[in-house]
C-alpha positions, 0 to 999 in steps of 0.5 A: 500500500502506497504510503500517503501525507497524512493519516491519523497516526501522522497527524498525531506526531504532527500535531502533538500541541495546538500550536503545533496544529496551528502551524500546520493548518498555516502550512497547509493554507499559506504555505507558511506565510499569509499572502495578504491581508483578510481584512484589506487584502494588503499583501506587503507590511504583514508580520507576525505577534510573537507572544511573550512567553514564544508559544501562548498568549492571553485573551481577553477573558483572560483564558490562554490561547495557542492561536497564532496572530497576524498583524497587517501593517495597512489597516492595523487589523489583527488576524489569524489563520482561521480568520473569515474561513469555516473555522471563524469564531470556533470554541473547539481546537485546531487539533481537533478540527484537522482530525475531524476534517481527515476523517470526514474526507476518508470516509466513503460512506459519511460519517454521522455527528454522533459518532464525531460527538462520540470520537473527539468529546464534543456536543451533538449540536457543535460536531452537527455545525462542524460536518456542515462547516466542512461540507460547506468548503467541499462547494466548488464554484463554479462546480466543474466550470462550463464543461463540453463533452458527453455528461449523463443525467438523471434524476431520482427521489429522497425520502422515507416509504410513504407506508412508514409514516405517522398519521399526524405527517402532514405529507400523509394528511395532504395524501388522505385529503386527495379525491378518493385517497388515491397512491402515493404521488412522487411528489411525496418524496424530495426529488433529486438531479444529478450529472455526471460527465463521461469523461472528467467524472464530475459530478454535480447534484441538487435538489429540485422543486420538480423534474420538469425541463424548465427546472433541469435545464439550468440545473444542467446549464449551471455545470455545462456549456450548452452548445458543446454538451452531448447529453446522454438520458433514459427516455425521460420527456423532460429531456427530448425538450432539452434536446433542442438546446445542446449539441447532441442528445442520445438516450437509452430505452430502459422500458424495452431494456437497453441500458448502455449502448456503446458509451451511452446510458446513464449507468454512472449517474445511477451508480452516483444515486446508488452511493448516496442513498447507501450512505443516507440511509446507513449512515445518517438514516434520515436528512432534512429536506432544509439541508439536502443540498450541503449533503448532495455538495458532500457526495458530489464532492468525493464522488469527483475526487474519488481516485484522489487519496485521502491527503490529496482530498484534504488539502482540497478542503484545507485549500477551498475554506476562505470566505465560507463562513457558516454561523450557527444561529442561521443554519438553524433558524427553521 
């Protein structure tokens, strides 16, 4: 087995105090030294305040602190390597979040805030906060940029067996109120689309209102450059009204049994959709419709990087949390 940069026992030896954890988050981000300012941009005039005693220094409630401070000779600002990334404002120390990050990208299956809450002694809410904190800097803006080429698309639904629920669901009182209490609609479940492209395997999903081709359209145009994207469906209608507005459109049938023709089919989308609702189900067993996307950015995520190692995918995160700022009260307002 190849031996990677880092690994539990790695960042252990590494990280054996939080200053130690503070240079390497400053290594991993900077490469050591800030580039410029986060509050000004100033990149020249920029030097470090070296505590008196050389490692700790006390904060203002008069508790003692690790954490490493900048200061910008332009606009007198103080700041620190966590400033204006996901890691802004945290109680919870710099060891623990690099564990926690390493352990998050290894996993191919998710890891729930229970077992983070269990492994690291940190409340449900807090481990709840950092896995959304950490999900929110797997966002790749744009997601893949305006990609050509062939991209396979589909859509599927999220959600638990309508037969499972309780009567007081509202899902179930709107069911019962329908003329002769007829099935379950698909609209009882949360629909999801996706796209995989052919030959970068990028992968980009997102919750949607509906599977019409006015609401997949953008989902599709938002990754792909339309007029160099060779679309490759099932028999779906919503997608011979796509067709109109990409280069090419090819499509399998799966009612007469085709499922792959050469290099079309949606056989990689759909093993896309098979990952996440594995690691949903087995893993957090139920998520929020509120919430859905940060999940969906999460396996888009490490189903795009998956030929990556764990450290490569690491130092992806490490490198995207700048101006990702997540705050708690929002998050959780409804």
């Amino acid at each position: 087995m190849s031996k990677q940069e880092f690994s539990i026992p790695k960042l252990a030896s590494m990280c054996q105090t939080e200053a130690d954890a503070y240079l390497l988050l400053e290594d991993l981000r900077w490469g050591g030294k800030p580039d410029a300012c986060p509050h000004c941009g100033g990149m020249e005039k920029i030097y470090f305040l070296t505590p008196k005693n050389g490692e700790t220094r006390k904060t203002r409630t008069g508790s003692v602190s690790a954490r490493r401070v900048w200061k910008c000779g332009h606009c007198r600002k103080q700041f620190s390597v966590l400033t204006g990334t996901i890691f802004h404002g945290t109680k919870i120390s710099i060891r623990t979040w690099l564990f926690v990050i390493f352990e998050f990208v290894s996993a191919k299956n998710s890891v729930s805030a229970w077992e983070i809450s269990r492994k690291y002694e940190v409340t449900n809410e807090s481990a709840w906060h950092m896995l959304h904190r950490i999900r929110e800097a797997m966002k790749m803006e744009p997601v893949a940029g305006l990609l050509g080429g062939a991209v396979q698309v589909d859509e599927t639904w999220i959600g638990g067996n309508p037969k499972n629920r309780h009567a007081s669901d509202p899902r179930e009182a709107a069911r019962l109120a329908r003329p002769g209490r007829g099935g379950y609609a698909a609209s009882d479940k949360q629909p999801v689309a996706a796209l995989v492209h052919y030959e970068t395997r990028q992968a980009h999903a997102v919750a949607v209102p509906d599977v019409t081709a006015q609401t997949l359209m953008p989902t599709i145009e938002q990754v792909m450059d339309l007029k160099r994207t060779h679309l490759h469906t099932d028999g779906g209608p919503a997608y011979k009204s796509i067709a109109a507005h990409v280069a090419a459109h090819e499509w399998v049938d799966h009612n007469a049994g085709e499922y792959a023709r050469g290099n079309v089919g949606t056989n990689l989308v759909e093993g896309f959709f098979s990952q996440l609702k594995r690691s949903l189900d087995g893993t957090h067993h139920a998520v929020s419709t509120e919430h859905l996307d940060r999940y969906l950015t999460q396996f888009s995520f490490m189903y795009s990087h998956c030929r990556d190692t764990d450290s490569e995918r690491m130092r992806r995160v490490l490198g995207n949390v700048d101006g990702r700022r997540l705050v708690y009260k929002p998050l959780t307002a409804h």
